[in-house]
C-alpha positions in Angstrom: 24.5 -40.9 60.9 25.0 -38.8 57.6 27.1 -36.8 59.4 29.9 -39.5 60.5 29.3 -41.5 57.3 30.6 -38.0 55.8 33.9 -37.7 58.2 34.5 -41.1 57.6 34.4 -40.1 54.0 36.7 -37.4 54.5 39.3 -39.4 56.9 39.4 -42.1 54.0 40.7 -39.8 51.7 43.9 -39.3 53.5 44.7 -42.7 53.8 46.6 -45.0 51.5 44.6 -47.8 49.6 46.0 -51.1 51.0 45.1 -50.0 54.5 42.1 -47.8 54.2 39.1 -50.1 54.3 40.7 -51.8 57.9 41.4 -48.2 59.2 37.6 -46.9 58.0 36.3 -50.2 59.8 38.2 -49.4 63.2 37.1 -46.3 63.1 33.6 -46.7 62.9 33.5 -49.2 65.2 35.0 -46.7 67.6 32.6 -44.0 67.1 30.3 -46.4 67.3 30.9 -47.6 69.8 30.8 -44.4 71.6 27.5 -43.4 70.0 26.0 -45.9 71.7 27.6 -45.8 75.4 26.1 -41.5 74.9 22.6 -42.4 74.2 22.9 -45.3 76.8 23.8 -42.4 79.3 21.6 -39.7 78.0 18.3 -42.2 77.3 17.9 -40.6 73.8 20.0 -40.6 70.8 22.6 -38.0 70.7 20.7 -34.5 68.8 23.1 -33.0 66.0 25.1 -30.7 68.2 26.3 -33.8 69.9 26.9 -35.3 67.3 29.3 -32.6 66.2 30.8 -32.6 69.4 31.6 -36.2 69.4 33.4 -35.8 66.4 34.9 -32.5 67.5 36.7 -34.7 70.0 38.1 -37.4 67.2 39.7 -34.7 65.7 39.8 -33.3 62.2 39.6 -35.8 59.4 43.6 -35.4 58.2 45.3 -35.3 61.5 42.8 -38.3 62.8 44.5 -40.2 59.7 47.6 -39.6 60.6 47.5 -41.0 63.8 47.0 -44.5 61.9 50.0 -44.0 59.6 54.0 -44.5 60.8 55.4 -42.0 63.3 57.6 -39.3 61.5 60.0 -37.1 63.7 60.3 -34.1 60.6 56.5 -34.2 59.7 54.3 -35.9 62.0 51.1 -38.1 61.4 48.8 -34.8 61.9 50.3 -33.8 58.5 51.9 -35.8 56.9 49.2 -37.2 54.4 48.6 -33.5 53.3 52.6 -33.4 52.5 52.2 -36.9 50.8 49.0 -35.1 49.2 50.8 -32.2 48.1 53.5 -33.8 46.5 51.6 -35.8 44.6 49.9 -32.9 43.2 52.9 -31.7 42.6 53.7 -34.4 40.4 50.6 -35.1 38.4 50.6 -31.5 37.3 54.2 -30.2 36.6 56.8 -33.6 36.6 54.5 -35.9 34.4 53.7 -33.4 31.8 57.1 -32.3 31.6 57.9 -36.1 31.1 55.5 -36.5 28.2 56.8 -33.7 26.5 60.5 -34.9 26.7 59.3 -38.1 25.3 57.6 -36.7 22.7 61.0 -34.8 21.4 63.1 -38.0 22.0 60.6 -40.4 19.8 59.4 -38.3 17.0 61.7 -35.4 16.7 65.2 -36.9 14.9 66.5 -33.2 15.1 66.4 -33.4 18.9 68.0 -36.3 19.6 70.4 -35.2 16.9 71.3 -31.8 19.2 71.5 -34.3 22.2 73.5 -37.3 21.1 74.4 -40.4 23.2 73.6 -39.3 27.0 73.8 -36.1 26.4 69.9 -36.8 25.6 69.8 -37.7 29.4 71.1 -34.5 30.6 68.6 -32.8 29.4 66.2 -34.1 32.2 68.2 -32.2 34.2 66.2 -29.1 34.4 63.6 -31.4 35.8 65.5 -32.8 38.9 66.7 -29.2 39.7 63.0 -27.7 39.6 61.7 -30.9 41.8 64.2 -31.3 44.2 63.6 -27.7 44.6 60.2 -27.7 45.0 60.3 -31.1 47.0 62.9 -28.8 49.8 60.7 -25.8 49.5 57.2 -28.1 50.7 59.3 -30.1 52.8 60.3 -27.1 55.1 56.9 -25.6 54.5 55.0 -28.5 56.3 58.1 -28.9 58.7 57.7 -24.8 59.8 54.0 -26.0 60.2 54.3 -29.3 62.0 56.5 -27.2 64.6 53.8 -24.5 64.7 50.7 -26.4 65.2 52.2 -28.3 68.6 52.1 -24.8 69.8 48.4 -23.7 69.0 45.5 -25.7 69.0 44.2 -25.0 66.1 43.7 -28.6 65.3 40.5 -28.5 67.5 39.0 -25.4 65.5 37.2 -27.6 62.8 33.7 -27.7 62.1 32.4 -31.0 61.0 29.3 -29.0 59.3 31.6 -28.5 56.4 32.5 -31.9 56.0 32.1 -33.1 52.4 29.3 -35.1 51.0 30.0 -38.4 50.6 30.4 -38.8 46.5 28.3 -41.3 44.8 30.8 -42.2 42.4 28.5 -43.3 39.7 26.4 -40.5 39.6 27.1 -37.6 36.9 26.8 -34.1 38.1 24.1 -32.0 36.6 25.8 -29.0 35.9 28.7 -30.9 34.5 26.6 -32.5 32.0 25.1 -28.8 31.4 28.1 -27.7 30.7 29.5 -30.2 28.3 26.7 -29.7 26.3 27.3 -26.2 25.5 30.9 -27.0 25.2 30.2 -29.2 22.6 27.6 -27.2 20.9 29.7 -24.1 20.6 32.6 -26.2 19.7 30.4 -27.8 16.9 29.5 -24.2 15.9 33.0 -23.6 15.1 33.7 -27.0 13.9 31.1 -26.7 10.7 32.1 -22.7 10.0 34.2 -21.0 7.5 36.7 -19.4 10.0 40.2 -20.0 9.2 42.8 -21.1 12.1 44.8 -19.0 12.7 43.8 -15.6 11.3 47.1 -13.3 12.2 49.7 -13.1 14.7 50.5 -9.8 16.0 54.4 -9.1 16.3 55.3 -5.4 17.4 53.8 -3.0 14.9 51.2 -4.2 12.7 50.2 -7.5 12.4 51.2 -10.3 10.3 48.7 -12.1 8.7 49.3 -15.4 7.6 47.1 -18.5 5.9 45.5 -20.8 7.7 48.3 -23.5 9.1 48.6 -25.9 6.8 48.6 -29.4 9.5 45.4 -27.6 10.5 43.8 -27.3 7.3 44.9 -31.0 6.7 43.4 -32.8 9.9 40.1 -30.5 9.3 39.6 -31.6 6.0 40.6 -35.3 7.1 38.1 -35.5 10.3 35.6 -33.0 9.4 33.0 -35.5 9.2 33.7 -37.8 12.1 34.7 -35.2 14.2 31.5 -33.4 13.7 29.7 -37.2 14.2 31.3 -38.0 17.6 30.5 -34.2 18.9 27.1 -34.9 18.3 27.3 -37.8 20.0 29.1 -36.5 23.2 26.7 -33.9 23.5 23.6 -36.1 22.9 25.0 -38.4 25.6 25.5 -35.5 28.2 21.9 -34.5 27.1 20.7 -38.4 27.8 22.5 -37.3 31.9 21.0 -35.0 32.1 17.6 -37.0 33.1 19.2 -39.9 33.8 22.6 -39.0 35.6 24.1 -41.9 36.7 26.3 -43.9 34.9 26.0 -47.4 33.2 28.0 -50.1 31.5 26.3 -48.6 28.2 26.9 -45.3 28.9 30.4 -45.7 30.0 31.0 -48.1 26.9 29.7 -45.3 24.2 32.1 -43.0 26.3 34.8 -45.1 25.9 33.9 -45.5 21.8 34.0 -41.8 21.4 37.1 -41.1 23.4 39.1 -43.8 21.9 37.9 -43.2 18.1 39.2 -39.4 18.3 42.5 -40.5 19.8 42.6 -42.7 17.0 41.7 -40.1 14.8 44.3 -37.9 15.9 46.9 -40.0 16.2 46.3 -41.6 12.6 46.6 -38.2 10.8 49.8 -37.3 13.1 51.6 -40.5 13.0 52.5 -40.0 9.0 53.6 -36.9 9.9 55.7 -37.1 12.0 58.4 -36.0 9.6 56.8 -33.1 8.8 56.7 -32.3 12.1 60.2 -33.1 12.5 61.0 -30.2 9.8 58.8 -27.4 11.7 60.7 -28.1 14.5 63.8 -27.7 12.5 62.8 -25.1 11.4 62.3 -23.2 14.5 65.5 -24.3 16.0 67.1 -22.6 12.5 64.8 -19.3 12.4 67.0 -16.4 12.7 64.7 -14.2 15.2 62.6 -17.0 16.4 58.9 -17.1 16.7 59.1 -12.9 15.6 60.3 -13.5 11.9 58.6 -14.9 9.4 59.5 -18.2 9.2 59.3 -18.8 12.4 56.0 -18.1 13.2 54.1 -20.6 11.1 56.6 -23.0 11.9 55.8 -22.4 15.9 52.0 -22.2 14.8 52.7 -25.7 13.2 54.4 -27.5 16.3 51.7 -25.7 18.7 48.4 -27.6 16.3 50.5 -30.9 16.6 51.2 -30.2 20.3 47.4 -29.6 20.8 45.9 -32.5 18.8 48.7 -35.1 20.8 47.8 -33.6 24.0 43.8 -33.9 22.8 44.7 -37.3 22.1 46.2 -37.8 25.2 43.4 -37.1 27.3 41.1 -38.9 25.6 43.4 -42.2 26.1 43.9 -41.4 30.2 39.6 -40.9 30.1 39.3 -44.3 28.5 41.2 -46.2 30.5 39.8 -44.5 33.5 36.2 -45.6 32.4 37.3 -49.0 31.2 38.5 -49.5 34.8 35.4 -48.4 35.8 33.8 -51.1 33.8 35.7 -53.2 35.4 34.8 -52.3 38.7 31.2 -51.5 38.4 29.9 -54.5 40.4 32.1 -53.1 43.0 30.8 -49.2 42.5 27.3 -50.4 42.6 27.6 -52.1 46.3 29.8 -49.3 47.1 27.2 -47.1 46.4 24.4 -49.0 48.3 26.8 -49.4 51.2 26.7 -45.4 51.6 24.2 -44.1 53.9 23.3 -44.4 57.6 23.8 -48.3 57.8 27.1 -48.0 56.6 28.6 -46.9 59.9 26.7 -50.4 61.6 28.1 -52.7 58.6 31.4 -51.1 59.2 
C-alpha cells in the first residue's frame, strides 16, 4: 500500500488544514474500499499495475482535491488549490520581504520617515499594491486560460502515480543536507578565523576603488569573533552528530534552537546601538551627489548592505527557532505521525 499511502500524501498537500485529516480519511476509506471489492473479484490482491490503474482512475492528486473544496465558476476545484498555492508563493517570497524591509525604514531610519511625514509614510506602500494586484490579475487569468483549456483535453488523466512523492518523515534529517551544512560551516569558519578584509575594493568604471574594510563590519567581527566562531563549531558538530543519527530529537532540536537564537541575539545586540549610525549611512546615501558611483557613497551603501545582511541573518535565525520550538511542541504528535506512515495507515484511516 506504499503506493496509495504516497497519493494520499500528495492529495493532502493540496488541501487546507482544518479539513484535511476528514478529507484524507474519506478518501482512504474509498480506495479502500475499492481495493478490496478488486481482490474480492480477482481472488488475489491487486499486482502494482493495478494498483496504478486504480488510482489512475481517482485522478491526479490536485484535481482529486479540488473536488472536495467549494465549487468556483472562474477557477474550478481541479485547480484551484494550485492558484491558492501559487499565490501563496507569491506572497512568502516577494510581499513579505518587501514588508520587512518597509518596516525596517519606518522603525529605525528617522531620515525616512522624515522624507515621508504624516501618511505620506503610507503612500509609500503603494508600489507594493500596484506590483501585487498586478501579479494577482496576471495568475488569475493564467489559471482562468487554463481551467478553460483543460475541459477541452484530457490531460488530467495523463498522470503517472509512479512519480508520486515519498511520503516525508518529518523528523528525519536528510543526509546530504547535513553534508552540506557541514562544509558550509567549515568553509564559513575558514573565512571567519582569517585575515581577509571585507570588502576589498569596489570597481566603478575605470579602475577600481579600493577602500578599507567597512567599519560596522570590522566592529561586529571584532565583537563576535569568538562566539561566532563557538556556535559554528557547534552547528557543524551537530550536523556531523546527523549524519549517523539523522532524525531529530527534543535535544537536538533544543541545541538548534540555542544556537539560532544566541546569534540573532548576537546580531541584534551589536545593531540595536547602532541604529543611529545606521541612520547617518542612510543619510548619507540619500545626500551623495552621484550615488553608490562617488566616493561617499559607496562605503556608505557598503555600510547599509552589512547592516541589511546581519538583520536579515538575524531574521532567519528567529523564523528557524520558532519553527523548531513549534516542533518541540508538537513532537508527541510528529512521533505518532510518523509511526502512522506506512501500509497500515490506509486501514487506520
Amino acid at each position: 500500500m506504499d503506493l496509495v499511502d504516497r497519493y494520499l500524501n500528495a492529495v493532502g498537500f493540496w488541501l487546507p488544514k482544518a479539513q484535511r485529516r476528514d478529507i484524507l480519511a474519506e478518501l482512504s476509506e474509498d480506495i479502500r474500499s475499492q481495493v478490496e471489492e478488486r481482490e474480492a473479484a480477482l481472488g488475489r490482491p491487486l499486482a502494482a499495475g493495478e494498483m496504478e490503474g486504480l488510482l489512475k482512475e481517482k485522478g491526479s492528486p490536485y484535481s482529486v482535491a479540488g473536488r472536495f473544496l467549494p465549487q468556483r465558476q472562474l477557477i474550478g476545484p481541479t485547480l484551484f488549490p494550485m492558484y491558492v498555492f501559487v499565490l501563496k508563493i507569491v506572497a512568502l517570497f516577494y510581499a513579505i520581504p518587501w514588508l520587512l524591509v518597509w518596516c525596517a525604514l519606518v522603525l529605525f531610519v528617522p531620515s525616512y520617515r522624515a522624507a515621508h511625514p504624516g501618511l505620506g509614510l503610507f503612500g509609500t506602500l503603494g508600489s507594493l499594491w500596484t506590483s501585487m494586484l498586478t501579479t494577482f490579475a496576471a495568475i488569475t487569468v493564467g489559471f482562468a486560460v487554463g481551467e478553460w483549456s483543460q475541459r477541452r483535453s484530457a490531460a488530467r488523466r495523463e498522470w503517472d502515480p509512479k512519480r508520486l512523492p515519498a511520503v516525508r518523515d518529518v523528523l528525519k534529517i536528510p543526509r546530504f543536507g547535513s553534508a552540506a551544512e557541514i562544509l558550509i560551516d567549515l568553509l564559513f569558519l575558514a573565512w571567519w578565523l582569517g585575515s581577509l578584509p571585507f570588502p576589498l575594493a569596489f570597481r566603478t568604471s575605470g579602475a577600481p576603488a579600493v577602500f578599507g574594510p567597512v567599519p560596522l563590519w570590522i566592529d561586529f567581527r571584532a565583537q563576535a569573533y569568538v562566539p561566532v566562531a563557538l556556535m559554528i563549531v557547534a552547528a557543524a558538530a551537530l550536523s556531523a552528530f546527523a549524519l549517523v543519527r539523522p532524525y531529530w530529537t527534543r535535544v537536538r532540536l533544543a541545541v538548534r534552537v540555542a544556537i539560532d537564537l544566541f546569534v540573532a541575539g548576537l546580531i541584534l545586540s551589536f545593531l540595536g546601538p547602532r541604529a543611529s549610525e545606521i541612520s547617518t549611512l542612510w543619510a548619507s546615501v540619500q545626500g551623495a551627489p552621484a550615488g553608490a558611483a562617488s566616493s561617499t557613497g559607496i562605503p556608505a551603501w557598503l555600510g547599509l548592505s552589512t547592516a541589511l545582511t546581519l538583520g536579515i541573518v538575524a531574521a532567519i535565525c528567529v523564523a528557524v527557532s520558532v519553527r523548531n520550538l513549534i516542533r518541540i511542541a508538537r513532537y508527541e504528535t510528529l512521533r505518532a505521525r510518523k509511526a502512522s506512515a506506512g501500509p497500515s495507515a490506509l486501514k487506520s484511516a
